[in-house]
N, C-alpha and C positions, 0 to 999 in steps of 0.2 A: 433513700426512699423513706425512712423513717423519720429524717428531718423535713421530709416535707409533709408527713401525714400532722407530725408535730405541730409544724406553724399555719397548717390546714386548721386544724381542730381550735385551734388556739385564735382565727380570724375569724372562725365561725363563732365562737363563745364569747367575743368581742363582740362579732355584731348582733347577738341574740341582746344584748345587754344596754346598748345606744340609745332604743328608741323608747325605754324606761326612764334613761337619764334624764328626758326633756320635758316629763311630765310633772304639772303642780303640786306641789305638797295640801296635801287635805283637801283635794276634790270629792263633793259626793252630792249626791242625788239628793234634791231637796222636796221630802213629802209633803202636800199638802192639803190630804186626803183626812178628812175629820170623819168620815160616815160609820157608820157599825154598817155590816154588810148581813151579820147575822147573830143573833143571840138564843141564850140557852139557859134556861137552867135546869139542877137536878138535888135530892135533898139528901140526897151521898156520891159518895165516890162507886160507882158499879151501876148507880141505879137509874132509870130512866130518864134522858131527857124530856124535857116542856118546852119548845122553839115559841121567842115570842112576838106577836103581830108588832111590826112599827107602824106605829102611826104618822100622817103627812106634819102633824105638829109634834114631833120629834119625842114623842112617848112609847114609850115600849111595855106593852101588855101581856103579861103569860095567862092565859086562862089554864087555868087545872080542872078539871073535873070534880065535883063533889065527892065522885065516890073513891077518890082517889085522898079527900081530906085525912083520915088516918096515917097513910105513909105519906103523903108531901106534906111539910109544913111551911109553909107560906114564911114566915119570919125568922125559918133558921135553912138560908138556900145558897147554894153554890151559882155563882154565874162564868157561863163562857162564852166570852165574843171572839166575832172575826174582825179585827180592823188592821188600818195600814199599817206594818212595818216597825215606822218609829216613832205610831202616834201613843202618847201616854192618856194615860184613865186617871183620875181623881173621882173622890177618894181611887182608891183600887179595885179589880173586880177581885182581887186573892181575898180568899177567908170566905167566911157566911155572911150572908147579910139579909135582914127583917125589909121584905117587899110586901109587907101587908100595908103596908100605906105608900104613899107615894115614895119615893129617894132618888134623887139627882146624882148624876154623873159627868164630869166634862171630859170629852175628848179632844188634848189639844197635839196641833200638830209640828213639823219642824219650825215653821214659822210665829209657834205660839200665840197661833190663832183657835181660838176657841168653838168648841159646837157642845152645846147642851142637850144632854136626853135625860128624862124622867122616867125611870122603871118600875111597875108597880106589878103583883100577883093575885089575880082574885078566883077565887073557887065559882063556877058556874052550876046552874042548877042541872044541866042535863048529866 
């Protein structure tokens, strides 16, 4: 009984193992999703997000509040997107970066195709 539980277990652990053998090496899902789905900034780490409008021509807008000029400062801001998986940013979104004038970003994706967005920050008057 126990040589058969033996070569039981042993033809099972066989065939759990078969249908791995026949698969390609370095198969993988190819993104090619360039879009920001959403964006953010904030002018510390704790402190309030600013979600910013995209515009149809690939510009991204945070409007801030005026009265909010003392704690947000526009040219020393943290950014956080949502994009695809394994799409990269250039420059980078890590670190601060000065949105008081316009600053370019490309989104490219697995197939190193390119999508540009412009992100800027401006205090409004209300």
């Amino acid at each position: 009984m126990k040589i058969f539980k033996f070569i039981l277990v042993s033809f099972l652990a066989m065939m759990t193992f078969i249908p791995y053998s026949c698969q390609k090496e370095d198969e993988r899902y190819i993104h090619t999703d360039t879009t920001i789905s959403s964006i953010y900034v904030r002018n510390q780490v704790g402190g309030a997000y600013v979600e910013g409008t995209i515009q149809s021509d690939n510009q991204i807008i945070f409007k801030i509040p005026l009265a909010k000029k003392d704690e947000i400062d526009i040219s020393n801001l943290l950014i956080y997107a949502n994009i695809s998986v394994s799409a990269k940013v250039t420059p980078g979104f890590a670190g601060r970066h000065d949105l008081s004038s316009p600053k370019e970003f490309t989104v490219i994706n697995d197939n190193n195709v390119p999508h540009n967005y412009t992100l800027q920050a401006i205090y409004l008057d209300n």
